[in-house]
C-alpha positions as a Markdown table, in Angstrom:
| # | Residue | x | y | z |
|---|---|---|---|---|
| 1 | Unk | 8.3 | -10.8 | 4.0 |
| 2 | Unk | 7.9 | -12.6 | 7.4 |
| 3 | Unk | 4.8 | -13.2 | 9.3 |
| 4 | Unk | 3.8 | -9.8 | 10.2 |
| 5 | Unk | 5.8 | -7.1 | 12.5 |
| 6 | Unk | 7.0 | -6.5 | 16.1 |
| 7 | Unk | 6.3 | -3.2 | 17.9 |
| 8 | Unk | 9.4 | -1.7 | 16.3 |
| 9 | Unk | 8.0 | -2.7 | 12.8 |
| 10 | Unk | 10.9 | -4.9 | 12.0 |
| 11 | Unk | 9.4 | -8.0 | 10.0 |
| 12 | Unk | 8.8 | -11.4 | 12.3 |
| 13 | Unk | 9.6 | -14.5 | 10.8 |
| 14 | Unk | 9.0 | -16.9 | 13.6 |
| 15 | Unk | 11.9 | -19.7 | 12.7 |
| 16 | Unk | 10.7 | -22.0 | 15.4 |
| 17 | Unk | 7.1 | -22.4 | 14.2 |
| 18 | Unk | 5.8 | -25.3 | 11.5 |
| 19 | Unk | 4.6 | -24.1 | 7.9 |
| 20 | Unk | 1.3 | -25.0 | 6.1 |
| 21 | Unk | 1.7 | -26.3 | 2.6 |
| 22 | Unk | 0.4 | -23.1 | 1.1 |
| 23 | Unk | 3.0 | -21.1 | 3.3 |
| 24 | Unk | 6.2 | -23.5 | 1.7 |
| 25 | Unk | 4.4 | -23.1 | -1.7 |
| 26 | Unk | 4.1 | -19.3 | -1.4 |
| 27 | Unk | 8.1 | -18.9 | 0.2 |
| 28 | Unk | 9.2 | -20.7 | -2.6 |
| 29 | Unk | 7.7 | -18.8 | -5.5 |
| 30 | Unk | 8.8 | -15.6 | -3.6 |
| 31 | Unk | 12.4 | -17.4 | -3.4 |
| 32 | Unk | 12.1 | -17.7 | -7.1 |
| 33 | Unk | 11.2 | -14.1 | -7.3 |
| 34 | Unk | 7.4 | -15.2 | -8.9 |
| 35 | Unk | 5.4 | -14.2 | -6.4 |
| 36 | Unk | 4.7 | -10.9 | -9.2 |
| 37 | Unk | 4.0 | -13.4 | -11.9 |
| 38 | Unk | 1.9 | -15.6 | -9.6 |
| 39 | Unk | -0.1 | -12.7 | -8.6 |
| 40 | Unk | -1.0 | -11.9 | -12.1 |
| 41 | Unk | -1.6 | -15.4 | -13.7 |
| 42 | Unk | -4.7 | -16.1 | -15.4 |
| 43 | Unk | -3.9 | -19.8 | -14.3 |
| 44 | Unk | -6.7 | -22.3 | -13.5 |
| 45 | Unk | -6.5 | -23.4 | -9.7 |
| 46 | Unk | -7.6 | -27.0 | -9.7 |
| 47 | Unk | -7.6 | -27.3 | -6.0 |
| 48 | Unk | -10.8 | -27.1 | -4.0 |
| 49 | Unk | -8.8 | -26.2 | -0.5 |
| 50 | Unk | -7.2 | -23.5 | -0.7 |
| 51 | Unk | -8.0 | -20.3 | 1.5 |
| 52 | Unk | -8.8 | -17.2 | -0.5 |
| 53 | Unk | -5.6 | -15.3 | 0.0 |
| 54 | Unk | -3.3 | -18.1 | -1.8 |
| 55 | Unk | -5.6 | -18.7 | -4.5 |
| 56 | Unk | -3.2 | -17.4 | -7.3 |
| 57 | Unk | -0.2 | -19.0 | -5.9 |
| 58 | Unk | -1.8 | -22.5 | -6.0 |
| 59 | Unk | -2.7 | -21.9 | -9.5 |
| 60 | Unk | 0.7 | -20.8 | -10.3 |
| 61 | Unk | 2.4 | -23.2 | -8.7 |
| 62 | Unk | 0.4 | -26.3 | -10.6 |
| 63 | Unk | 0.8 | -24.4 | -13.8 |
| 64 | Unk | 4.5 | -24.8 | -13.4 |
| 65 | Unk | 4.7 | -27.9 | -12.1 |
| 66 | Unk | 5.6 | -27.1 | -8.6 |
| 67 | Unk | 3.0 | -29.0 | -6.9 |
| 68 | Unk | 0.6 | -31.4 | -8.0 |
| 69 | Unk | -1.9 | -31.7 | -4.8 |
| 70 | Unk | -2.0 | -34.5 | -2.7 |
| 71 | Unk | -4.3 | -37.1 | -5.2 |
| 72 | Unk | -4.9 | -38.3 | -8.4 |
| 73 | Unk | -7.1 | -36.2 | -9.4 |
| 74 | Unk | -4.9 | -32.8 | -8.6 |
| 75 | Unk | -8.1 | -31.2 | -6.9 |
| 76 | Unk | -6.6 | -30.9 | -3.1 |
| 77 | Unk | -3.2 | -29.7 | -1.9 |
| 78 | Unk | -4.0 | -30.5 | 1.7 |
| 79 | Unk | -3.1 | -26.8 | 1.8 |
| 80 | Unk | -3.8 | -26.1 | 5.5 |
| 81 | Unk | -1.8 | -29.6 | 6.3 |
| 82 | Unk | 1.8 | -28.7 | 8.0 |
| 83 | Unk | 4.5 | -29.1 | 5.5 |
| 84 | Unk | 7.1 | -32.0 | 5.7 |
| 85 | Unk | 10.6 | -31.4 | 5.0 |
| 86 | Unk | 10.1 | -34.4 | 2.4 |
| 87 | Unk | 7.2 | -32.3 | 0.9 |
| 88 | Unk | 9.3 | -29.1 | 0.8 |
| 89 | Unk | 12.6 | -31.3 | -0.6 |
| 90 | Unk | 9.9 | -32.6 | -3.6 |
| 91 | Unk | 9.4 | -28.8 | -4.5 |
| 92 | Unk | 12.7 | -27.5 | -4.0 |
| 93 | Unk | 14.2 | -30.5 | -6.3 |
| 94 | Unk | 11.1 | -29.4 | -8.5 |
| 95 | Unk | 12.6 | -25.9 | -9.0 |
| 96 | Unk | 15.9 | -27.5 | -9.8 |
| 97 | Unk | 14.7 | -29.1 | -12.5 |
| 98 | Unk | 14.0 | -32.6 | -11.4 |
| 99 | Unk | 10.7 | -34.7 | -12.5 |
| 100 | Unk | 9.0 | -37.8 | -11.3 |
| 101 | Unk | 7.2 | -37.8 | -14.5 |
| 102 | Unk | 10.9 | -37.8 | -16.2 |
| 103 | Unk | 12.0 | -40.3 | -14.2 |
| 104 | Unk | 14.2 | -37.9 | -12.3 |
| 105 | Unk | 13.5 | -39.3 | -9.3 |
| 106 | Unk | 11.1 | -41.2 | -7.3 |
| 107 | Unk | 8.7 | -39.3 | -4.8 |
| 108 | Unk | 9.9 | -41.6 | -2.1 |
| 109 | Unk | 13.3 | -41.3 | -2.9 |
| 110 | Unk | 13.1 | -37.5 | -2.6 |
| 111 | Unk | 16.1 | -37.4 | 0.0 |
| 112 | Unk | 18.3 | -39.5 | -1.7 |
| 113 | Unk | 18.4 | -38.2 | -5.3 |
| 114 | Unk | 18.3 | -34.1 | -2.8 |
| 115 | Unk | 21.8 | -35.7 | -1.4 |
| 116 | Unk | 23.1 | -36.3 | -4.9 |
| 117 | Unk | 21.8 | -33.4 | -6.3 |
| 118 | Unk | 23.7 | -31.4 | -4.4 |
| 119 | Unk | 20.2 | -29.9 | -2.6 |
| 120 | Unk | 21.3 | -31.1 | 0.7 |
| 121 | Unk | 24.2 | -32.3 | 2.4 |
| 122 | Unk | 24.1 | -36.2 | 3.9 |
| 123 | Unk | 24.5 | -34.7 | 7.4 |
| 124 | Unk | 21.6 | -32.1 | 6.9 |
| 125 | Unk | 19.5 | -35.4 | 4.9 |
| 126 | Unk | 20.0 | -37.5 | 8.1 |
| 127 | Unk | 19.1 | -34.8 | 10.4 |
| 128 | Unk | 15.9 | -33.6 | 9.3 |
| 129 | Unk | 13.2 | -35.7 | 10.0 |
| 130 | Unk | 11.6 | -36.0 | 6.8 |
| 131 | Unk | 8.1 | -36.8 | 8.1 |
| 132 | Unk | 7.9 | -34.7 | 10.8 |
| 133 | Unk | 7.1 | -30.9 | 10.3 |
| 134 | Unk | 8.7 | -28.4 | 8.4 |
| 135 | Unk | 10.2 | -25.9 | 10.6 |
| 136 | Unk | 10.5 | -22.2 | 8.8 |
| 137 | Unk | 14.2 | -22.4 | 10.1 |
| 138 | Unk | 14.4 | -25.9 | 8.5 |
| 139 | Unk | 13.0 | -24.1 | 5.3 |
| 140 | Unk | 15.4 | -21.3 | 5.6 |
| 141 | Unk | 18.2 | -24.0 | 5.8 |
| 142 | Unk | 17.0 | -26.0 | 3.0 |
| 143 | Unk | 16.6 | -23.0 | 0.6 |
| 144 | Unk | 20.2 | -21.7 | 1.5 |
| 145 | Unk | 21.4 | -25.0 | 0.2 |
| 146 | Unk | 19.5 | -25.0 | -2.6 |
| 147 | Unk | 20.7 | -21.7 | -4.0 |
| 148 | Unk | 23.7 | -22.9 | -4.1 |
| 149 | Unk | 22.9 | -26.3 | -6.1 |
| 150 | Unk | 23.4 | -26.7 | -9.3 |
| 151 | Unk | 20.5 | -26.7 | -12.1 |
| 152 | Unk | 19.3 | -29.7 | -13.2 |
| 153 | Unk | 22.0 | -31.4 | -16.3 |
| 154 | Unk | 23.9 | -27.9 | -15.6 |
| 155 | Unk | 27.0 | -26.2 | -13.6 |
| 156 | Unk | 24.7 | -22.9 | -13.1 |
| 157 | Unk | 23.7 | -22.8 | -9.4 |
| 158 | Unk | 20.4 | -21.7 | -8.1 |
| 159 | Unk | 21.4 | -18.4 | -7.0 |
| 160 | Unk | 23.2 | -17.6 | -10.5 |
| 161 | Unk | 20.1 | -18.4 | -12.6 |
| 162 | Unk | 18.7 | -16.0 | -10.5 |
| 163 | Unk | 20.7 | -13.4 | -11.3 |
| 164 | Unk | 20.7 | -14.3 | -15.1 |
| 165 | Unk | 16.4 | -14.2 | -15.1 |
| 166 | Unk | 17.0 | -10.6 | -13.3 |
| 167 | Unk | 14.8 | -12.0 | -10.2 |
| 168 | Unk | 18.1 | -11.0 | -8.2 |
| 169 | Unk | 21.0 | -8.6 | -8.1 |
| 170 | Unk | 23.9 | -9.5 | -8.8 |
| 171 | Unk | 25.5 | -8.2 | -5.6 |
| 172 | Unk | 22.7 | -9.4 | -3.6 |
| 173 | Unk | 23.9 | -12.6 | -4.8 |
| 174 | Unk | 27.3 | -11.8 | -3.8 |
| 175 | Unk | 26.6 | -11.0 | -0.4 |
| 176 | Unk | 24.0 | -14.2 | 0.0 |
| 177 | Unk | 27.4 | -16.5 | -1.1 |
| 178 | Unk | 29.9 | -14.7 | 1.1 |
| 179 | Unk | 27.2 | -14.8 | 4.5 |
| 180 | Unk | 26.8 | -18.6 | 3.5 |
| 181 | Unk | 30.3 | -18.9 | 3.4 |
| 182 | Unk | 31.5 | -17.2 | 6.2 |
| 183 | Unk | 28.4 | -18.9 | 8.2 |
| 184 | Unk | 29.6 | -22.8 | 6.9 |
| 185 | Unk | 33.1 | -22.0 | 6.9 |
| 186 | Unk | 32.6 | -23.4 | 3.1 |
């Protein structure tokens, strides 16, 4: 959906400025096609610092596991805090299917176990800076890969899972591959 509009009202998405946690949290659930379901949740939010317009997103995301806030005690996500590409790596490896509580991975070891899920590439892995901030065009890049990862214990990709929970058409799924493709040469 972007950031707002230009004079022409075509949608900006500034690609060279840092996200907020909140902003990752809420691309990904509309990357997932939930941002409907996240709207209408009933879902407690536990966190305490979240503005008013992401308040069902929050929740949602806990509710699924997506996030967990930044302590113990799940009542901040250190929402307004600029995103890492570690932090946005945790979630995206979340979506797949990956757990720290499973064992899955370690939360430190985020970019290692993104490299052998097939999340991200070991060129992309070593060129992000994984404590710096998240860049949306870093987030763009990251997401790109990870529709086209495979599903945790599974050969289904992102993308196709997608399709399969109707959140996305199949030809828009098409035409996603092929631009990816044709972009990476892949």
């Amino acid at each position: 959906v972007g950031t707002g509009t230009d004079e022409n009202g075509a949608p900006e998405y500034e690609l060279s400025r840092p996200m907020t946690r909140i902003e990752a949290l809420a691309t990904l659930i509309r990357l997932m096609g939930l941002e409907d379901e996240a709207y209408q949740s009933t879902a407690s939010n536990p966190f305490t610092d979240v503005p008013d317009w992401a308040d069902r997103i929050a929740a949602y995301a806990f509710s699924i596991g997506l996030t967990l806030g930044v302590n113990d005690t799940h009542t901040l996500l250190a929402a307004d805090d600029l995103a890492t590409p570690h932090d946005f790596t945790v979630f995206m490896l979340r979506i797949l299917g990956f757990s720290e509580a499973n064992g899955d991975f370690l939360y430190s070891g985020a970019r290692k176990k993104a490299v052998e899920a097939q999340l991200l590439k070991v060129m992309e892995s070593a060129a992000i800076n994984a404590d710096g901030v998240l860049l949306r065009a870093e987030a763009v890049i990251i997401m790109a890969d990870a529709l086209l990862a495979p599903i945790k214990d599974s050969s289904v990709i992102l993308v196709d899972k997608l399709v399969n929970d109707g959140k996305m058409s199949k030809a828009d799924s098409d035409s996603f591959q092929m631009a990816v493709k044709k972009a990476y040469k892949r």
